[in-house]
N, C-alpha and C positions, 0 to 999 in steps of 0.2 A: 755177337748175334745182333740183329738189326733190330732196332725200335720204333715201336708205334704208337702214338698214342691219340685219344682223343679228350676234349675233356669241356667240361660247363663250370661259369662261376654266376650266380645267380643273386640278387639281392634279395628275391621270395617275393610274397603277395601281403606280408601286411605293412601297412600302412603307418607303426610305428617304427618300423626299418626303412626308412626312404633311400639308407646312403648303403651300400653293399661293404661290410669290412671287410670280409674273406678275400684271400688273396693267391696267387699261385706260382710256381715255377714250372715251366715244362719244358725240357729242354735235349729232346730225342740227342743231338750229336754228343753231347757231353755225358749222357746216362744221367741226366739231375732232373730229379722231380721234388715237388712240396706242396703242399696246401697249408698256407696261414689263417687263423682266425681268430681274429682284435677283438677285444673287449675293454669295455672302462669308456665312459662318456658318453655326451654327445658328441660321436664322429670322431673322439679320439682312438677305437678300436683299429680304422685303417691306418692312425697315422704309426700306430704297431705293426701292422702287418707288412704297410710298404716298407718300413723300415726294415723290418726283417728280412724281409725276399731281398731287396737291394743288396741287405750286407750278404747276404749268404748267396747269392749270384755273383757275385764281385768276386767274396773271396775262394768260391770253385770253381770259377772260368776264367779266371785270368792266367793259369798256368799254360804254357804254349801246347805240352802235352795231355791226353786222357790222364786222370788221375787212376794210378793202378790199383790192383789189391789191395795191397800191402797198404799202403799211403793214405788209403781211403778214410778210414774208421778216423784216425788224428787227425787230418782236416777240417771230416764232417762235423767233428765237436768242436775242434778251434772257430771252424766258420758259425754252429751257433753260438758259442760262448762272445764270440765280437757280436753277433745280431741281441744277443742281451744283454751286452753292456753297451750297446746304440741306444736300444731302446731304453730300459734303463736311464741312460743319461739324460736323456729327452725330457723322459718323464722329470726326472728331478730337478731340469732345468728351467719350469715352471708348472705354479698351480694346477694352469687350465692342463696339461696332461697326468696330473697326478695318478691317475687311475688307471690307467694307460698298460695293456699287457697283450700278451699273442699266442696261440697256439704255434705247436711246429711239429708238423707228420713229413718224413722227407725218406729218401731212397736213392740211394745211388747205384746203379749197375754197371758191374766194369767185366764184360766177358760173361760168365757160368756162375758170380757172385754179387748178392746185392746186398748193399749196406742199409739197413734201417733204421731210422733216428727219429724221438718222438721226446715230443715233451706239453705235456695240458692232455686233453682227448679229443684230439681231431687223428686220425688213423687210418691203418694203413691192413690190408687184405689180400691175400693173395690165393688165387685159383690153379691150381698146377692137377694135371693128372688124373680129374674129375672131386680132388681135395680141397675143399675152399677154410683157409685156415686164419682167422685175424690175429695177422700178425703183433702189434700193439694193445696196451694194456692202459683207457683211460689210467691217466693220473690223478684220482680220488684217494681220499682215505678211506671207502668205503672197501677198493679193488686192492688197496696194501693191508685192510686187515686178511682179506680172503687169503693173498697168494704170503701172507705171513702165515696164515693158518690158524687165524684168533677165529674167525666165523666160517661158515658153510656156504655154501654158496645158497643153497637155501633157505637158510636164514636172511641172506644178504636181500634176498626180493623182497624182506617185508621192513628195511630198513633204506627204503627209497631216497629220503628225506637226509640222507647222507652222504649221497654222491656229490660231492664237492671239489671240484681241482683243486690241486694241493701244489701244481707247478705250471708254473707262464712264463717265456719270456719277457722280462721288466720289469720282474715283482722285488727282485734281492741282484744285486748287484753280481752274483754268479749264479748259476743256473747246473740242478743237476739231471743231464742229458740221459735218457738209455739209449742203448744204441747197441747192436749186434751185428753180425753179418751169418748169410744165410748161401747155400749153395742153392742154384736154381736149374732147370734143363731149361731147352730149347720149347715151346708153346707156353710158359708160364702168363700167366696176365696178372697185373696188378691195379690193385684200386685205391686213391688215397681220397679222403674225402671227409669235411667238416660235420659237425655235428647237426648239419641240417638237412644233411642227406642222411645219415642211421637212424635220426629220430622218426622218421616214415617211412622206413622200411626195416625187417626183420633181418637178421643176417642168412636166412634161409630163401627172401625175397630177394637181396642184392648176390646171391648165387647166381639165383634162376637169371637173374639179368645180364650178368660177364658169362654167365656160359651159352644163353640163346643168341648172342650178337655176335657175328663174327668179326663185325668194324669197332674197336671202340670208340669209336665217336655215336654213333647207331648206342652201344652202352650208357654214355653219357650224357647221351641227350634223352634215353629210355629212363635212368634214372629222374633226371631231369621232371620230365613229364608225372612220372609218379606222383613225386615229392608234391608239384602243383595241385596236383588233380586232389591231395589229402591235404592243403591248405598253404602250404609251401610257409609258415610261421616265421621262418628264419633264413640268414644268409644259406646258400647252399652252394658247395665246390665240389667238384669230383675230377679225378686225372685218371682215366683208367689209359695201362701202360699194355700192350703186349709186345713179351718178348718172344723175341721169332716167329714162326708161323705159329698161325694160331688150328688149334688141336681143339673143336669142339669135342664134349665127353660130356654122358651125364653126371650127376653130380653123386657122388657117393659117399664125402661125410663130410660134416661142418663140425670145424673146432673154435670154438670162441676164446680162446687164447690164456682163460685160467687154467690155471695148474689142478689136476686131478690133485686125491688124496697123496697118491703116492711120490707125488712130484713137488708138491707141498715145499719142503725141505732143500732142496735144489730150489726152485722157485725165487725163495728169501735171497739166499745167495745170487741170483744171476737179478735179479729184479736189484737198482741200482739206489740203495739205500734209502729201502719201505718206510720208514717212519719217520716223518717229514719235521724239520725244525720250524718254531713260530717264525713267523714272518716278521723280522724285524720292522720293516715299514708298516707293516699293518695298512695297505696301499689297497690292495685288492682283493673280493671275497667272490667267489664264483660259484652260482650252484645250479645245477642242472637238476630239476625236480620234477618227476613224471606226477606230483600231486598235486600239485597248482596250478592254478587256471592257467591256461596258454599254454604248458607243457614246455616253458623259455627257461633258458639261461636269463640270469640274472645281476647285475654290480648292488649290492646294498649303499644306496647312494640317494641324494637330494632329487625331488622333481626337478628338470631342467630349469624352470624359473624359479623354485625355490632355490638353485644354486645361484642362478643371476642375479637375485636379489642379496642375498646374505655374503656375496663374496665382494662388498665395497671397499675392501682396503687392499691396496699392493702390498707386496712384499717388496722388501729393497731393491734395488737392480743396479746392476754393476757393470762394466763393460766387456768384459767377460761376456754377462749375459746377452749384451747385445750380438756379439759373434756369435755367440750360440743362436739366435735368431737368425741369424741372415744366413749362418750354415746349413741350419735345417732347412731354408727356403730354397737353397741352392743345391742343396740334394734330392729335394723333392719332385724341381724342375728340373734337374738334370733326368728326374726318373720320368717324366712326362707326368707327374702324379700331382692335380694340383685339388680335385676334388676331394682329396681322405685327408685334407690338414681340419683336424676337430675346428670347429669353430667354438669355443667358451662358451657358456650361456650367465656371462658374467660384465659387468663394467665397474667403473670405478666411481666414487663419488664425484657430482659433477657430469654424470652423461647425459644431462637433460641440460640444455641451455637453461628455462624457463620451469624451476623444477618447483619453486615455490605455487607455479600458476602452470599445471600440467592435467587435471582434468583426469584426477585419480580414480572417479567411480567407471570409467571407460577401460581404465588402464587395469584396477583390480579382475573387473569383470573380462577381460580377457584373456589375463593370465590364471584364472580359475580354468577356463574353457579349454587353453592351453592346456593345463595340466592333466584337464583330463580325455584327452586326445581328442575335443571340438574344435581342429584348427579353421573351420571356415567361422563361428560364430566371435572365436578369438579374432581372426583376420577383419571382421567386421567393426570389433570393439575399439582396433587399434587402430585402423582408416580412419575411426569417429574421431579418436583422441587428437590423430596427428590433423586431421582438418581443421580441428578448432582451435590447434595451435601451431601453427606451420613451420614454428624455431624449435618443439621439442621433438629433440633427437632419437630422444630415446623410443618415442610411439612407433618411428618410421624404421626404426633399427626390427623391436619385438614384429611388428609388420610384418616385414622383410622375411624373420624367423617364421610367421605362420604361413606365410603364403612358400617360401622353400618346402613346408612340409607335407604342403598341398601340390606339390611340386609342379606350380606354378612359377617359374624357374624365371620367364622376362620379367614379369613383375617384380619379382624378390630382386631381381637387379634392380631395378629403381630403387626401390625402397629404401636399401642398400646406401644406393647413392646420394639418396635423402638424408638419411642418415650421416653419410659424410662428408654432405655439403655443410650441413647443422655444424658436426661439432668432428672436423679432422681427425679426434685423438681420439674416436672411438672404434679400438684397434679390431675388436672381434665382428665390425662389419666388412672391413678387407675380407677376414678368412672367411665369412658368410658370404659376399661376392663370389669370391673366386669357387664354392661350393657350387653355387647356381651357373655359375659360368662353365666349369667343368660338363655339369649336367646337361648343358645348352652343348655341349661339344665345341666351344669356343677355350681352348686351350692358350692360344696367345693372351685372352684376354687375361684369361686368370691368370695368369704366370705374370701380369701387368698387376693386379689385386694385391698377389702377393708382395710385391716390387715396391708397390706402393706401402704395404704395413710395414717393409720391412725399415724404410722411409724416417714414417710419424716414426715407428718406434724408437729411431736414432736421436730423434728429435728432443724426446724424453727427458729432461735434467734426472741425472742421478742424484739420488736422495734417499734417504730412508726411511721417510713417508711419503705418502701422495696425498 
């Protein structure tokens, strides 16, 4: 059956999301779709995401043929289990991505059958026959006690404060996938979509949507428009898929994807091992909470400059590590992707030339401001600092930091480059470059940014302190 699709990746309207980490696959002649969504950092959420769609594009389009029926389901978990020990590896091959993890809602269709793989709660929907049914089961501990059958579903609405993903790609070094396969007819449509798109709209709302549009792009861009018009809070991705001719029908029931009472039982069983082991790293906590202000996902993690301050000591580095730096830089460029490398919000002791004589009440009062999302009175504080002293590096670096998040994007290039006139070895202005450069649409530049950090950091003596 032939496929269509349309689709939106959006980075939303506020202002403490400058960098978009949601990420996607769409890929009509192969039958492969996904939508990724990174979490952990500053801006180290995309460099999970691209990570993932890379490996798992690689390893399902490289085969000369359609991947069949049969062949499908053991791919689609090989190809995430490689996308989570990429990521994964990333992470643990430095501090600045520690935190570092991904959604993964994906779907394969090969003919009359489609393969569905999920893992975190970014998800996957499907409208057939006037039946809109969500296919996927966020991964909360909240959603494994219901479909174990320890609570009710109605108890479950007054226990909000509990929906917490309990699985991401790059949390534990294996990952455990569900994954099914589903028989489909000819008009089915499908919808895959991050958590920034369900969170404003009902699942009774994104019916009405795939079934009044007959184009899905017209879909996706209707969701789209919603999402804004109710505040647009967060990254937002939608792939809405039709397969075959599309069969408008009103809509005649919505199943949200838990198990009745009676299904309960079966349920446990086919849901892929409900009761989740501690997370040996203790790397990433995730919680999506309708009761706190902003209605955000959240990392339980340092303020950005609270992390840039307290992380002054490297860890060892090896040369090892250094391959692993200029591999990830050369996968990233190889993927055109130069803006989703995190930039740190961290340096090492030493990143002020003139640190004795830096002009701290400028510098405090900025990064208060910072923290509490005033980047233009921070960006004022830190011009002050670096005017009054033109060799410290560090003012023009934080700079650089406030005015990207003002995204004011030529500027932050200078500042940037202020900064590594000052003092070369200060590595996390590279990835802040080539951030702004991305954003400029200046792709060669940054792919030169990168080039350059990956440079100074060869430069490095190995040591096991700094």
């Amino acid at each position: 059956m032939d496929l269509k699709v349309g689709y939106v990746c959006d980075r939303g309207l506020s202002p403490r999301r400058p960098v978009n980490q949601d990420r996607y696959l769409a890929i009509p002649e192969r039958g492969l779709f996904a939508v990724f969504d990174g979490v952990g950092g500053q801006r180290a959420g995309e460099v999970a995401s691209q990570t993932a769609a890379e490996t798992i594009e690689e390893a399902l389009t490289h085969h000369t043929a359609r991947i069949t029926d049969s062949e499908s389901v053991e791919l689609i978990r090989r190809a995430i289990d490689f996308a989570n020990r990429d990521v994964y590896e990333l992470a643990e091959s430095d501090p600045a991505y520690k935190t570092m993890a991904t959604t993964v809602a994906l779907i394969h269709i090969a003919g009359n059958t489609a393969t569905i793989a999920h893992v975190g709660d970014s998800r996957v929907y499907r409208l057939e026959g006037g039946h809109f049914h969500r296919e996927t089961v966020d991964h909360t501990d909240l959603n494994d006690e219901i479909r174990a059958g320890k609570i009710s579903s109605e108890i479950a609405d007054r226990l909000a404060n509990r929906n917490i993903i309990n699985r991401a790609l790059g949390v534990e070094s294996v990952v455990d996938v569900e994954i099914k396969t589903i028989r489909i007819r000819d008009g089915a449509r499908f919808l895959l979509c991050s958590d920034g798109i369900y969170r404003h709209l009902s699942d009774e709302e994104i019916a009405r949507v795939l079934a009044e549009h007959k184009e899905p792009q017209r879909a996706a861009d209707e969701l789209k428009r919603i999402v804004h018009q109710r505040g647009a809070d967060d990254n937002l991705t939608a792939v809405v898929v039709q397969v075959g001719r599309n069969k408008q029908a009103p809509i005649i029931s919505i199943d949200d994807g838990m198990p009745k009472d009676r299904e309960k039982g079966a349920a446990v069983q086919r849901a892929s091992q409900a009761t989740r082991p501690q997370s040996a790293g203790g790397r990433i906590k995730v919680e999506f909470n309708p009761l706190t202000e902003g209605n955000t996902r959240r990392l339980e993690r340092k303020t950005p400059l609270e992390e840039f301050e307290s992380n002054t000591s490297a860890q060892a580095r090896s040369k090892t590590r250094v391959v692993l730096y200029a591999m990830m830089v050369l996968v990233l460029v190889a993927g055109a992707f130069y803006g989703g490398l995190r930039a740190s919000d961290f340096v090492r002791k030493g990143a002020s030339v003139s640190n004795s004589n830096r002009g701290p009440d400028s510098l405090q009062t900025g990064k208060e401001a910072f923290d509490r999302g005033d980047y233009k009175l921070a960006a004022t504080e830190f011009e002050s600092a670096a005017r009054r002293e033109p060799t410290n590096a560090r003012a023009s670096f934080l700079l650089g930091r406030a005015q990207l998040e003002q995204r004011e994007y030529e500027l932050a290039v200078k500042s940037f480059d202020e900064a590594i006139t000052r003092q070369p070895s200060m590595y996390d202005a590279y990835l802040q470059q080539a951030v702004a450069y991305e954003a400029l649409g200046e792709k060669s530049k940054a792919s030169a940014a990168l080039g350059r950090y990956v440079e100074e950091r060869r430069k490095q003596p190995v040591s096991a302190t700094q």
